[in-house]
NUVO-274395 format. One record per residue (C-alpha): chain; x, y, z; residue in one letter. Coordinates in steps of 0.2 Angstrom, whole numbers, plus 5000, padded with zeros to 4 digits. Example, Ala and Ser with C-alpha at 12.3 -4.5 7.8 and 13.67 -1.06 7.14 Angstrom:
BEGIN
A; 5062; 4978; 5039; A
A; 5068; 4995; 5036; S
//
This chain:
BEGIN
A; 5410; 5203; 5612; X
A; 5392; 5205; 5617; X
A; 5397; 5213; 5632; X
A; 5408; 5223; 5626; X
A; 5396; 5230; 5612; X
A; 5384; 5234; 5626; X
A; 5395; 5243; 5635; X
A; 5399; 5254; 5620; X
A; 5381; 5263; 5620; X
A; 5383; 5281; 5611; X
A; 5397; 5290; 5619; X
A; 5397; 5306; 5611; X
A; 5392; 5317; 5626; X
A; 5400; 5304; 5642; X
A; 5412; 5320; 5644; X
A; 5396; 5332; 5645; X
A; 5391; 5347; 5640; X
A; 5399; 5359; 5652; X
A; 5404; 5375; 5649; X
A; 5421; 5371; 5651; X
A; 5428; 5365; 5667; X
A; 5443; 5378; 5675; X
A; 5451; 5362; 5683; X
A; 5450; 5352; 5668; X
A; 5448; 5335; 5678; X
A; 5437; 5321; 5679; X
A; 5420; 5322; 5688; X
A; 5415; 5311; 5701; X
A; 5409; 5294; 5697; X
A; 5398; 5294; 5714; X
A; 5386; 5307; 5710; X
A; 5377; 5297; 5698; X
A; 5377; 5281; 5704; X
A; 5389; 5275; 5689; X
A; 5398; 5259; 5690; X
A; 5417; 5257; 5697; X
A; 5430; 5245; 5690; X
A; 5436; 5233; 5703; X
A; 5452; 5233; 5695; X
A; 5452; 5256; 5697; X
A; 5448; 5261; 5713; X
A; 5436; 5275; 5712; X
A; 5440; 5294; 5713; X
A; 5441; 5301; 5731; X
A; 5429; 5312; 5735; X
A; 5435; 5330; 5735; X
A; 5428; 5346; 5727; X
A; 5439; 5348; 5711; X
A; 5429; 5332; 5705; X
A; 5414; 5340; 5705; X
A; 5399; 5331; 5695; X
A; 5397; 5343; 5680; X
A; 5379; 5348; 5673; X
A; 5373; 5345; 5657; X
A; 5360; 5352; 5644; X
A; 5349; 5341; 5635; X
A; 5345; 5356; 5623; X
A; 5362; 5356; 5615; X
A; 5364; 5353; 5599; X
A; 5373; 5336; 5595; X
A; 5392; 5335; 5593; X
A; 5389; 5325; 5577; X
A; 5401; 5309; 5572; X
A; 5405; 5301; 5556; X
A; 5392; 5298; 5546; X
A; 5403; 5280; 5539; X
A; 5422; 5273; 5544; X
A; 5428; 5277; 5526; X
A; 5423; 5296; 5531; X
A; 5438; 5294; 5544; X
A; 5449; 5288; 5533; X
A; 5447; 5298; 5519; X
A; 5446; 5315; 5534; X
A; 5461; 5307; 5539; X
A; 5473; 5304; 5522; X
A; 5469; 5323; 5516; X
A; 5477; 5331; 5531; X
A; 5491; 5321; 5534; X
A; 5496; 5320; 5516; X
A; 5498; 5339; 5510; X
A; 5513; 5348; 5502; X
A; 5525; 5341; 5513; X
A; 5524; 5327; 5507; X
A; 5526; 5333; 5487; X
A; 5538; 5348; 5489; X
A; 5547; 5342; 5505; X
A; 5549; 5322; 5505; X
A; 5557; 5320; 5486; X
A; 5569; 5335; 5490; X
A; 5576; 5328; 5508; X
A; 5578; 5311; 5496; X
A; 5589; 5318; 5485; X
A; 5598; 5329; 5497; X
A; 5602; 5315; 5510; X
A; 5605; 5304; 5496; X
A; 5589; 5293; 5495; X
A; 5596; 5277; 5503; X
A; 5603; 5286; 5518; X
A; 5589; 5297; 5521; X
A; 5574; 5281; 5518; X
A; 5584; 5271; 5532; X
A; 5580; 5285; 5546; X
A; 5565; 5289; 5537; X
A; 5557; 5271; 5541; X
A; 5563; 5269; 5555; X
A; 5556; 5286; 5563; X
A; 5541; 5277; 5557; X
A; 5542; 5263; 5565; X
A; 5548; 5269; 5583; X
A; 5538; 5286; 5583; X
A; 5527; 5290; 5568; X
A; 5513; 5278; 5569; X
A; 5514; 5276; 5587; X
A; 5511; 5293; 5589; X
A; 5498; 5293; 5576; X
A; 5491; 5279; 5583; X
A; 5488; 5289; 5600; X
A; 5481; 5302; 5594; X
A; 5468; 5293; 5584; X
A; 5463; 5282; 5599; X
A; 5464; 5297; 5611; X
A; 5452; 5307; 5602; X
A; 5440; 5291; 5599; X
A; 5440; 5286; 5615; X
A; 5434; 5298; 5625; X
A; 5425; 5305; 5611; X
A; 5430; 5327; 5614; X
A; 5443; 5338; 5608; X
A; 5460; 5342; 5611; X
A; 5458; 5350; 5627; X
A; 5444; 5340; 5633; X
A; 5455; 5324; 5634; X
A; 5466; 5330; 5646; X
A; 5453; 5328; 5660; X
A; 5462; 5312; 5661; X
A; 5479; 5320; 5667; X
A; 5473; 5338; 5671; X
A; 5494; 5343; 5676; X
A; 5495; 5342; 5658; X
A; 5482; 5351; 5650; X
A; 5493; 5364; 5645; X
A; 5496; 5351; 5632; X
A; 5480; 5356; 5626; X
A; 5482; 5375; 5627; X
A; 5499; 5372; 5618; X
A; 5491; 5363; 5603; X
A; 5476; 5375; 5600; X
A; 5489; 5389; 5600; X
A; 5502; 5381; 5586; X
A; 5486; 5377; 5576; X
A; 5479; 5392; 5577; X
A; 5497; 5398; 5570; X
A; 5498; 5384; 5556; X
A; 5480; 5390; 5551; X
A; 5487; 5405; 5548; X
A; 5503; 5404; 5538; X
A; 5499; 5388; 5528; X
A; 5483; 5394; 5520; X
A; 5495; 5408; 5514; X
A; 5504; 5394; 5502; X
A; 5486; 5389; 5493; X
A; 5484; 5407; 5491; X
A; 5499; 5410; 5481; X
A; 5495; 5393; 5473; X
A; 5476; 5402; 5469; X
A; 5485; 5417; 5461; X
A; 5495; 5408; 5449; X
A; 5480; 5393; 5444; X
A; 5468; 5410; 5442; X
A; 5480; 5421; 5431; X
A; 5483; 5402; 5420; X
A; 5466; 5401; 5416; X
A; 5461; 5417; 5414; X
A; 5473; 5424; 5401; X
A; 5483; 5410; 5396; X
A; 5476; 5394; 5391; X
A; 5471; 5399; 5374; X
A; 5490; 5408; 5370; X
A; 5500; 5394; 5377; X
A; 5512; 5405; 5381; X
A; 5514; 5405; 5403; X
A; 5518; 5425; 5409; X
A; 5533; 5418; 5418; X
A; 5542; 5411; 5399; X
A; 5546; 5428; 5392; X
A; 5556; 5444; 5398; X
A; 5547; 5457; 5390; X
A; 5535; 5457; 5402; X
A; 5535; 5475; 5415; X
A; 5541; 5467; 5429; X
A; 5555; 5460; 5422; X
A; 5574; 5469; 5422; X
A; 5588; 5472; 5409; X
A; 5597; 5457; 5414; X
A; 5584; 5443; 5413; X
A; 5587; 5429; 5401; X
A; 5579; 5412; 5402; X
A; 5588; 5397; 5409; X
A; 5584; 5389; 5390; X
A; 5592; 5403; 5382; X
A; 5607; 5404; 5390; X
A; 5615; 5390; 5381; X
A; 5611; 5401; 5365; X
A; 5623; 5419; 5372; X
A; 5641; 5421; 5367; X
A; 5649; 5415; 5383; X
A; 5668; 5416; 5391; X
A; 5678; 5410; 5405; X
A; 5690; 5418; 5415; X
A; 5695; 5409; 5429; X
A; 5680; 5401; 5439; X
A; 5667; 5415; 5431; X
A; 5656; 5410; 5416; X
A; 5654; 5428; 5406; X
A; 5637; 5430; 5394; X
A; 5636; 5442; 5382; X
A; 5617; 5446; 5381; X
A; 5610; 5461; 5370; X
A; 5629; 5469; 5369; X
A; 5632; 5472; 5386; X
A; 5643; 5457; 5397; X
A; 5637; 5452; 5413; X
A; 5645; 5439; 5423; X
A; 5631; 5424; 5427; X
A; 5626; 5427; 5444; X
A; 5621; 5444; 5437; X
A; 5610; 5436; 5426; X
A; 5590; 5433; 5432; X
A; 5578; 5419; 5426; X
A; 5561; 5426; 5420; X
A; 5551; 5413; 5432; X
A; 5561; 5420; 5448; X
A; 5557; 5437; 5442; X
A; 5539; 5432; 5440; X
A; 5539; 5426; 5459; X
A; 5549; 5441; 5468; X
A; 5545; 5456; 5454; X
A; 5525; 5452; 5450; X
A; 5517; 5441; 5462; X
A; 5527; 5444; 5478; X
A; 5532; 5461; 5472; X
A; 5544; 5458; 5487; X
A; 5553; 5473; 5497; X
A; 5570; 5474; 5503; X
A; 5566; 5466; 5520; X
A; 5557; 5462; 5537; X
A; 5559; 5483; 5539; X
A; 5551; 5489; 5524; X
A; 5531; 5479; 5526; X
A; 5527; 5487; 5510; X
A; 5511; 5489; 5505; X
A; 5495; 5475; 5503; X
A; 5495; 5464; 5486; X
A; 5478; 5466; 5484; X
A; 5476; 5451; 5472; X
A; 5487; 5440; 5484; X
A; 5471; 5447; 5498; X
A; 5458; 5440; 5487; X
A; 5465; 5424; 5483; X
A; 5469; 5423; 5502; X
A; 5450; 5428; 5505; X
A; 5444; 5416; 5493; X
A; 5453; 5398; 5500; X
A; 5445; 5406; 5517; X
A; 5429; 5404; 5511; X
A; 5431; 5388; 5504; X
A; 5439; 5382; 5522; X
A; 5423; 5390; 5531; X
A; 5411; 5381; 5519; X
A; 5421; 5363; 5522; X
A; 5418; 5362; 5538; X
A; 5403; 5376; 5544; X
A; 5390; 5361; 5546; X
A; 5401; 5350; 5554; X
A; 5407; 5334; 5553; X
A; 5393; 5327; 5544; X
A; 5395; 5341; 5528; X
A; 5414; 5339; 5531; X
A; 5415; 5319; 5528; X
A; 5408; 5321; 5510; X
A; 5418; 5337; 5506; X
A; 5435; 5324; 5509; X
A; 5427; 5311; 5496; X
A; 5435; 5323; 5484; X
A; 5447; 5332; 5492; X
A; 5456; 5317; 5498; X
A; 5455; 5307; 5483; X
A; 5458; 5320; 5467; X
A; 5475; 5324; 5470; X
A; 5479; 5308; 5466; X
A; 5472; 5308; 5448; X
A; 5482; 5325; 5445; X
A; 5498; 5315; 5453; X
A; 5495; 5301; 5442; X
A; 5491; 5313; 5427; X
A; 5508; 5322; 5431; X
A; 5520; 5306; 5432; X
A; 5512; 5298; 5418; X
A; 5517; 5314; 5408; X
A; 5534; 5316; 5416; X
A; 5541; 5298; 5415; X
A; 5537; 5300; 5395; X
A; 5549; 5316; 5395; X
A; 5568; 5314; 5390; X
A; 5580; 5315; 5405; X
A; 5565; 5306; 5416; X
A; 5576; 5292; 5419; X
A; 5590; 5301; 5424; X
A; 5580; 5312; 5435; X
A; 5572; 5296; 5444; X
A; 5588; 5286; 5446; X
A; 5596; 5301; 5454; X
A; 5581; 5302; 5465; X
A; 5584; 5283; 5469; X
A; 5603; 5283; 5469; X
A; 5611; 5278; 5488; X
A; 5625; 5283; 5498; X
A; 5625; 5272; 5514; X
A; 5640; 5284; 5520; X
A; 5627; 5299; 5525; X
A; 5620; 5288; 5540; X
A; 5635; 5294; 5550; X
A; 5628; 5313; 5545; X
A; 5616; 5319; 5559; X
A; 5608; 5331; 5550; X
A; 5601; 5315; 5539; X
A; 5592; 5307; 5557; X
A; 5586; 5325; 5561; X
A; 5578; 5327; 5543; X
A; 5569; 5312; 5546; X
A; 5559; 5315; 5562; X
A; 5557; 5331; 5558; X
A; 5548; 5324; 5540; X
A; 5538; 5311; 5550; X
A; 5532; 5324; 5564; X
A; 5526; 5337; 5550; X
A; 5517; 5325; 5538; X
A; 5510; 5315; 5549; X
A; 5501; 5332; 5557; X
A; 5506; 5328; 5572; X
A; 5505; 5339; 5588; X
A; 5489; 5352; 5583; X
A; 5476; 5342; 5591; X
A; 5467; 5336; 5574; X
A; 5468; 5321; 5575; X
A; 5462; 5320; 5592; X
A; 5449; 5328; 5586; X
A; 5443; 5318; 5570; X
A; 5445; 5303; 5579; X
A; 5432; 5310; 5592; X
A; 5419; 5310; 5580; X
A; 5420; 5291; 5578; X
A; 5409; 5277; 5584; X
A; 5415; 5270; 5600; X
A; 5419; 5252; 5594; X
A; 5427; 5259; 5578; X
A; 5443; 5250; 5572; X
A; 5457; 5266; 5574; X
A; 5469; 5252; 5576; X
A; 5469; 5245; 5559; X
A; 5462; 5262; 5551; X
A; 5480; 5270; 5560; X
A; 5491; 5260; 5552; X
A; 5483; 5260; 5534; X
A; 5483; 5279; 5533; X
A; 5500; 5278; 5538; X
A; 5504; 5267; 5524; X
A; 5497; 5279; 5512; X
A; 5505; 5293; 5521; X
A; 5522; 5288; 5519; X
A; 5519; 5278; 5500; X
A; 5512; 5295; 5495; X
A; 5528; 5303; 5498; X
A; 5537; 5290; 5491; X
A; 5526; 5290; 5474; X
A; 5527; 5309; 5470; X
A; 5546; 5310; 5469; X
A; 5544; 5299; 5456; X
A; 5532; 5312; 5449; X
A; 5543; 5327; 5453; X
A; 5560; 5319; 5448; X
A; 5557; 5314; 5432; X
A; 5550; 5333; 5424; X
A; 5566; 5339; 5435; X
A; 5576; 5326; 5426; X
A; 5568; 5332; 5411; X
A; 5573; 5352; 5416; X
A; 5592; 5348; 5420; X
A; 5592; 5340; 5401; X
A; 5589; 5355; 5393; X
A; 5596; 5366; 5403; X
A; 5612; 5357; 5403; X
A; 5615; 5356; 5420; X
A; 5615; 5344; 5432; X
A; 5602; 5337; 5443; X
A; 5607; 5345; 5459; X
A; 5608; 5362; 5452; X
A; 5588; 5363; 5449; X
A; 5582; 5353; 5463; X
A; 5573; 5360; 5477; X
A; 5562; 5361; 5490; X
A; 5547; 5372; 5499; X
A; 5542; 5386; 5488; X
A; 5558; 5385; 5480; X
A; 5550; 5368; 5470; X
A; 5532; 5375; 5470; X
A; 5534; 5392; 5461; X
A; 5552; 5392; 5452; X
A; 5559; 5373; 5448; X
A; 5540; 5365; 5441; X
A; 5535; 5382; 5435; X
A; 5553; 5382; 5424; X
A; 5552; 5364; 5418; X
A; 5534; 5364; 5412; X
A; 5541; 5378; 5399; X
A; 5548; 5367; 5386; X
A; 5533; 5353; 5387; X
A; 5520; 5356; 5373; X
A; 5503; 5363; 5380; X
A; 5513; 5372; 5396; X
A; 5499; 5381; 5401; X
A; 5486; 5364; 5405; X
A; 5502; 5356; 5414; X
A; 5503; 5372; 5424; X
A; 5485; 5373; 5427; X
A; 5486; 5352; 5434; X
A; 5501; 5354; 5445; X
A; 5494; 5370; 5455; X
A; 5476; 5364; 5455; X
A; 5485; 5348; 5464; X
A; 5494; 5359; 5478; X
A; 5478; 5367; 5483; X
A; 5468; 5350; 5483; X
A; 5483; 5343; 5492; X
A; 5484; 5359; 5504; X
A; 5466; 5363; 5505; X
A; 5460; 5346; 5516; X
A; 5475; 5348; 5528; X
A; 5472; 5365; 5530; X
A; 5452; 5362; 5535; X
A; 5458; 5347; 5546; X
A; 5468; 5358; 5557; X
A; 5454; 5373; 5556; X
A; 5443; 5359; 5562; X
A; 5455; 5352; 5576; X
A; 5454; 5372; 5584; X
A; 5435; 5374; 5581; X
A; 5433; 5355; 5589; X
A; 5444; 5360; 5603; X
A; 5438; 5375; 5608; X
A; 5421; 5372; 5605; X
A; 5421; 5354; 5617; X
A; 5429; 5365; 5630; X
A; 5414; 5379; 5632; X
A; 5399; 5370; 5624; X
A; 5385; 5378; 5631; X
A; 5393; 5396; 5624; X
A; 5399; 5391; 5607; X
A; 5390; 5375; 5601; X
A; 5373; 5382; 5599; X
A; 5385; 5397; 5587; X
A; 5397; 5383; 5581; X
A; 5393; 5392; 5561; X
A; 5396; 5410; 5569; X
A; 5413; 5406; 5579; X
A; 5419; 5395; 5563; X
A; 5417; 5413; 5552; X
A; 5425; 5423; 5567; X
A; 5440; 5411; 5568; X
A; 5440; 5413; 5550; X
A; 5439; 5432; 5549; X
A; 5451; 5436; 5563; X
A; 5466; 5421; 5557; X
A; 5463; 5432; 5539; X
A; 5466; 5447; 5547; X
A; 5482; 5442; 5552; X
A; 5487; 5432; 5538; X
A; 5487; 5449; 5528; X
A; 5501; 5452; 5537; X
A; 5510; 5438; 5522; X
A; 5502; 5444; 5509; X
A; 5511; 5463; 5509; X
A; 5525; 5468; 5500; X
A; 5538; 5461; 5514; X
A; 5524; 5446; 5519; X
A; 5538; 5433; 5513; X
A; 5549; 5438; 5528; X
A; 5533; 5437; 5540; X
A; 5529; 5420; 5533; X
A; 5546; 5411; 5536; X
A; 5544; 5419; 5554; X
A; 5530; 5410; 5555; X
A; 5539; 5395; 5545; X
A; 5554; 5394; 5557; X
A; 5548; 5400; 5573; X
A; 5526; 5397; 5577; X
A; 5527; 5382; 5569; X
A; 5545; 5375; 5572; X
A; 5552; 5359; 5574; X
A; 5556; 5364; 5590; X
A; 5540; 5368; 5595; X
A; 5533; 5351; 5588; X
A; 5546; 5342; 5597; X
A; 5542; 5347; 5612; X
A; 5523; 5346; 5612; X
A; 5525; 5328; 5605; X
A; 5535; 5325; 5618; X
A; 5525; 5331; 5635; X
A; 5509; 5321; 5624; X
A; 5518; 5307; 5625; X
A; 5521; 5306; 5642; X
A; 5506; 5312; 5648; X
A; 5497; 5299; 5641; X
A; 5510; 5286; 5645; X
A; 5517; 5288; 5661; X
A; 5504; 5301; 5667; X
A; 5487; 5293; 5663; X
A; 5496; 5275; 5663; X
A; 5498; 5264; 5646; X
A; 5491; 5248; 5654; X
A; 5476; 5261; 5656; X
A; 5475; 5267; 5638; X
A; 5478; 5251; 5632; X
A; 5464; 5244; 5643; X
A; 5453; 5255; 5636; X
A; 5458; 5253; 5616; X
A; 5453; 5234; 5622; X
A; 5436; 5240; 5626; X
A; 5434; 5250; 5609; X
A; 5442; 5238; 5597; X
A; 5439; 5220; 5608; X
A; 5458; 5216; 5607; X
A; 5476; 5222; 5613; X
A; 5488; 5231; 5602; X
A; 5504; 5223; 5599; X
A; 5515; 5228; 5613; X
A; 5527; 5236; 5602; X
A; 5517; 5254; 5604; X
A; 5517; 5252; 5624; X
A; 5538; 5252; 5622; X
A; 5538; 5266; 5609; X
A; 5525; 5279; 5621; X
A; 5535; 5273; 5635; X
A; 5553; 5274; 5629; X
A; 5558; 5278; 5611; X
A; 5548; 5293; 5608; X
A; 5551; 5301; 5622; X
A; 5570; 5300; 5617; X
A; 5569; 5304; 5599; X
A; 5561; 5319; 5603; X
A; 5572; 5321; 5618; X
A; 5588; 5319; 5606; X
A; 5581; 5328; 5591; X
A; 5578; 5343; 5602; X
A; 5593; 5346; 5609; X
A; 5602; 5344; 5594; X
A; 5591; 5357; 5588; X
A; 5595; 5369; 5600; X
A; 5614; 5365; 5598; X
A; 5615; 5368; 5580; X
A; 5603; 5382; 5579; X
A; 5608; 5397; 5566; X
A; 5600; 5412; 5564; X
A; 5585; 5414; 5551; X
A; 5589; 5421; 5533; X
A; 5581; 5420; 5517; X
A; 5590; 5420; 5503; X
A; 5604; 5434; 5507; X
A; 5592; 5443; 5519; X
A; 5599; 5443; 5538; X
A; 5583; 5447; 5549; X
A; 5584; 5462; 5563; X
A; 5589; 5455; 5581; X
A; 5570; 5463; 5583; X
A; 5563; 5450; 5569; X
A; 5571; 5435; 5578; X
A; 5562; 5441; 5595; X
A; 5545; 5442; 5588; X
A; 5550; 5424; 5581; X
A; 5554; 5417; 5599; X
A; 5538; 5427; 5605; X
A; 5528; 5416; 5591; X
A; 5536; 5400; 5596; X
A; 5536; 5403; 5616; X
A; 5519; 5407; 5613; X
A; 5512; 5388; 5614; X
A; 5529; 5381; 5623; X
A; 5527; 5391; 5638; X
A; 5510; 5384; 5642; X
A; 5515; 5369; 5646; X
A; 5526; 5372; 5662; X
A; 5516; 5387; 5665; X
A; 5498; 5377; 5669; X
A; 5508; 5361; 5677; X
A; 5515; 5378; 5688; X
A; 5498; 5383; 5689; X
A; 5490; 5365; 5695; X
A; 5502; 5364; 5708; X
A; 5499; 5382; 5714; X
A; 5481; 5379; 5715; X
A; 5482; 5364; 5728; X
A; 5480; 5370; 5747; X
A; 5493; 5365; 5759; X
A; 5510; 5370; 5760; X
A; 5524; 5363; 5746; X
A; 5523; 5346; 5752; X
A; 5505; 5346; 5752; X
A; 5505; 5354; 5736; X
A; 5515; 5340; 5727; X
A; 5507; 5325; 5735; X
A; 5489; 5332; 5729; X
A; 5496; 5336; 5712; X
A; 5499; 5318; 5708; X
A; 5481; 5314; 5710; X
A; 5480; 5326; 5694; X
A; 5495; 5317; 5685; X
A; 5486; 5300; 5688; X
A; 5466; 5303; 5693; X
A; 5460; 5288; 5703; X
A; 5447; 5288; 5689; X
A; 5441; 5271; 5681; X
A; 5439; 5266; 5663; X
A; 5418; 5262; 5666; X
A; 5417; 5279; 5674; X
A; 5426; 5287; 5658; X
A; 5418; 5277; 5646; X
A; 5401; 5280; 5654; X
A; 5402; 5296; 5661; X
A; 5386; 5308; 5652; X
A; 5382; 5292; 5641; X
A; 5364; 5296; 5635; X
A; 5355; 5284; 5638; X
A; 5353; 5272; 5621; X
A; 5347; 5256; 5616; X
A; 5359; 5242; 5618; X
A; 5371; 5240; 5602; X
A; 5374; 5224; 5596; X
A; 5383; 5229; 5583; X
A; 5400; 5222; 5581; X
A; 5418; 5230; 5580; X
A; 5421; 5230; 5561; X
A; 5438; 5229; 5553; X
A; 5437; 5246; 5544; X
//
C-alpha cells in the first residue's frame, strides 16, 4: 500500500499543460527519462508521440477540496427533473411492476457500469472529456461528440428552470398575501369564453348523447373537448403566449428573457472560480431539494385520495414485460438521469485525488440516484391521487409527464389545498434546486473539456470564457423563449439531445475504452488508484452487455421512429431537417475523426490501417500515464480512504 501511495504523487498536470495536442495521443515516455512497466511495452518512437511542453506559470487545474465535495457535485447533476417529472410517470405508464423489472436490471447491466467508467476515467487520468482520449486517439471524436451534445443540453435545459423562475417570481410577488394562484380563476385577460375549471365542472348542467359529455356553461352548450382549463390557459395564453407553430417564431417573452437571464448568472457564479467555489455551492444545491421533497410528500400523503394515488403508482402488471416499448423506457430513463454521455462526469471525477475511492463513491451515488426516483413518486402520486378525487376522474386521466406534470397537473392539484400559493412556491423552488446543479455540472463538463484541451489560451481566462460560453448559449436559448420557442425546444428535446444520440455516444465510449484502450488496462489502473480490483462484473458489462443494450435499443429506435408533433402540431418537413442537423451534429463526429485518423497515417491503405491501430491501442504504459507531467511532490503516505 505504501508503494502504491507513493506512486500516486499529485497528478493534476501528468497530462500537461499543452495547448491542445491536433493528434490527441500520448507523448513519449522516453523524452523524460520516465519509468516503463515491464508488463507495457513502451511507445515506439515516432513523431506523433511527441513530448509535449509544459508552463510552469499556469494557473492550477484545482481539485476537490474534500471526497464529500465529489459526492455531493456528483448527486445534484445526476438527480434532476427527470428523475421527478419523468421516473414516477414512466411507473405508472408501464405499470410500476413491469417497468421497475427493466428499470433495475438496465441498472445493473448498464447504468452503473457506465457510471462507474466515467467517474474512474475522469479520475484517473486527472483531464477533461477530450483530454482522456489520448489513450485511444481513433476515438477522440467521442470527445468532440460529447462537448457538442452538452453544449446543446446547456442550451435547452436551462430553458425549463426559466419557465420554473417565471412562475416561483410571479407567486411571490403578487400572490402570497391573496392566496389566490393567477392560474385558479378565468377572469383573468388571457383567458377565453370557454374556460371553466376542472373543479367546476362537476358543478355545470351536463348531457350525454352518445359517447359526448355536453356542459352548459354561462347559457351557451359546448361539448367537453371545447371546454379549456384555466391552468392550461395560464401556460399556452400568458406565460408561453404560444403561436400557431414552428412558422410563426413570434415575437420575444421578455419576462421568459429575464428569467432566462437570471438562472444564467446563477450558473456563471456556480462554477466561475472553479472547482474549489463550486464544491460548496453543491453543499446546498445537492442537499435542499430534499427538504422541499420531503416537505411536499409529508403534505401530500395527509391529502384524501393519497392512498389511492400511491397504490396506483405501486400497482403491477407482469404482462407488460413482453411490451418493448417498457425495456426501451428503461434504458432510455437510466442513460438520462444518470447524465450519461456529456463528458461531466469525466470531468468531476478529474478533479479528484488520485487514490480517491470512485469505486465505492460510484455505486452510492447510484443508489441515491435511482432511490430518489423512486421516493418522489411517492411524493408526486399522492397530490395526483388527491387531484383525480376531486375531480372525479380517474388517476390516468391526470397523470403526466415532462412539462406536462410541471406546469399543468401539480400546478392543478395544489388549487384545492389550503395555503396554495406556499405549496406553489415549494414545488417550483424544488425543480430549480433540482435542475440548477445538473445544469451547472454539465456547464462545467464543457468549460472543463475545452479548457484541458488548450490550456495555455483559456486557463489563464477560465472567468472570461466561462461568461462567453454563458453569453453566446443565452443567445441562442432566446430562440425557446419567443412566442413559437416551445416548438424549438422540443427540437432540441427530440432531436440535439435524443435518445438516439445518447445511445450511440454511450456506445462508441464503451468500446473505446474496453476493447480500444483494453479493460485489463483500465482495470489495472483503477488497482493503482483504489489498491484493489473491481468485481469482474463491470469488465463483462463494458465488454458485452452495454455495447448490446445500446446496440438493441438503437435500432429499435430507428425502427419505430415517428415523426415529431406536439400536441396536434405536425412540424414542417424543414423543422424535422433542422432536427437531424442538431442531432448529426455531435453523431457525425465520431466516424468522421476515426476517417480523419486513418487519413492522416502515411502509406498507402494498408499502411494506413496497420498504423491506425497503434492509435486504437497506444503501446503506452500505465506508469508513463500515471506519471506523465507529475510535478514533482512530496511522497504521500496517505492512504486510500473508503469515501
Amino acid at each position: 500500500m505504501a508503494e502504491m501511495s507513493e506512486k500516486s504523487k499529485s497528478n493534476k498536470e501528468r497530462f500537461g499543460d499543452d495547448e491542445g495536442e491536433s493528434n490527441g495521443l500520448l507523448p513519449a515516455a522516453s523524452s523524460k527519462g520516465l519509468p516503463v512497466s515491464a508488463a507495457t511495452p513502451a511507445v515506439e518512437s515516432h513523431s506523433s508521440l511527441a513530448p509535449v511542453k509544459t508552463d510552469d506559470n499556469l494557473p492550477e487545474r484545482g481539485e476537490w477540496s474534500s471526497k464529500i465535495e465529489f459526492i455531493f457535485s456528483t448527486v445534484g447533476y445526476a438527480i434532476g427533473l427527470g428523475n421527478v417529472w419523468r421516473f414516477p410517470y414512466l411507473c405508472k405508464y408501464d405499470l410500476a411492476g413491469a417497468f421497475l423489472v427493466p428499470y433495475l436490471i438496465t441498472i445493473l447491466f448498464a447504468g452503473v457500469p457506465m457510471f462507474f467508467l466515467e467517474c474512474a476515467l475522469g479520475q484517473y487520468l486527472g483531464i477533461g472529456g477530450l483530454g482522456v482520449w489520448k489513450v485511444t486517439p481513433f476515438f477522440k471524436g467521442v470527445g468532440y461528440a460529447a462537448v457538442i451534445n452538452a453544449a446543446w443540453l446547456n442550451i435547452y435545459y436551462i430553458v425549463i428552470l426559466a419557465w420554473c423562475l417565471f412562475y416561483f417570481l410571479l407567486i411571490t410577488h403578487s400572490n402570497l398575501s391573496t392566496a389566490v394562484l393567477p392560474w385558479g380563476t378565468c377572469d383573468n385577460w388571457w383567458n377565453t369564453e370557454t374556460c371553466v375549471s376542472a373543479y367546476s365542472r362537476q358543478n355545470l348542467t351536463s348531457y350525454v348523447e352518445g359517447n359526448t359529455t355536453f356542459y352548459n356553461l354561462n347559457g351557451t352548450i359546448y361539448a367537453a373537448a371545447n371546454l379549456t382549463d384555466p391552468v392550461k390557459e395560464y401556460w399556452e395564453r400568458r406565460v408561453l403566449m404560444i403561436s400557431d407553430g414552428l412558422e410563426d417564431i413570434g415575437e420575444l417573452r421578455w419576462e421568459l428573457v429575464g428569467t432566462l437571464a437570471a438562472v444564467w448568472f446563477m450558473c456563471y457564479f456556480c462554477i466561475w472560480k472553479g472547482v474549489k467555489w463550486t464544491g460548496k455551492v453543491v453543499y446546498f444545491t445537492a442537499l435542499f431539494p430534499y427538504f422541499l421533497l420531503t416537505v411536499l410528500l409529508i403534505r401530500g400523503v395527509t391529502l384524501p385520495g393519497a392512498a389511492e394515488g400511491i397504490a396506483f403508482y405501486l400497482t403491477p402488471d407482469l404482462s407488460r414485460l413482453r411490451d418493448p416499448e417498457v425495456w426501451i423506457d428503461a434504458v432510455s430513463q437510466i442513460f438520462f438521469s444518470y447524465g450519461l454521455g456529456v463528458g461531466s462526469l469525466i470531468a468531476l471525477g478529474s478533479y479528484n485525488q488520485y487514490n480517491n475511492n470512485v469505486y465505492r463513491q460510484s455505486l452510492i451515488v447510484c443508489a441515491i440516484n435511482s432511490g430518489t426516483s423512486f421516493f418522489s413518486g411517492f411524493a408526486i402520486f399522492s397530490v395526483i391521487g388527491f387531484m383525480a378525487k376531486e375531480q372525479n376522474k380517474p388517476i390516468s386521466e391526470v397523470a403526466a409527464s415532462g412539462p406536462g406534470l410541471t406546469f399543468l397537473a401539480y400546478p392543478s392539484a395544489v388549487l384545492q389545498l389550503p395555503i396554495s400559493p406556499l405549496w406553489s412556491c415549494l414545488f417550483f423552488l424544488m425543480f430549480i434546486t433540482l435542475g440548477l446543479d445538473s445544469q451547472f455540472c454539465t456547464l462545467e463538463g464543457f468549460i472543463t473539456a475545452v479548457v484541458d484541451e488548450w490550456p495555455r489560451l483559456l486557463r489563464r481566462r477560465k472567468e472570461i470564457f466561462i461568461a462567453v460560453v454563458c453569453f453566446v448559449s443565452f443567445l441562442i436559448g432566446l430562440s425557446c423563449v419567443a412566442q413559437g420557442g416551445m416548438y424549438v425546444f422540443q427540437l432540441f428535446n427530440t432531436y440535439a439531445c435524443s435518445n438516439l444520440v445518447l445511445l450511440w455516444l454511450i456506445f462508441f465510449e464503451c468500446i473505446a475504452i474496453s476493447w480500444g484502450f483494453g479493460v485489463n488496462r483500465f482495470y489495472d489502473g483503477i488497482k493503482d488508484m483504489i489498491g484493489y480490483y473491481p468485481t469482474r462484473w463491470f469488465k463483462f458489462c463494458w465488454c458485452f452487455t452495454t455495447p448490446l443494450i445500446c446496440i438493441g435499443v438503437f435500432i429499435f429506435y430507428l425502427a419505430e421512429f415517428t415523426p415529431l408533433t406536439y400536441l396536434d402540431y405536425h412540424y414542417p418537413w424543414w423543422g424535422h431537417f433542422i432536427g437531424l442537423l442538431l442531432a448529426l451534429s455531435s453523431m457525425i463526429c465520431v466516424p468522421a475523426y476515426m476517417a480523419y485518423v486513418v487519413w492522416r497515417q502515411e502509406g498507402n491503405l494498408m499502411e494506413k490501417l496497420r498504423r491506425t491501430m497503434d492509435e486504437i491501442r497506444p503501446k503506452i504504459s500505465l506508469e508513463e500515464i500515471r506519471n506523465w507531467h507529475v510535478k514533482p511532490a512530496t511522497p504521500s503516505n496517505e492512504a486510500v480512504t473508503a469515501v
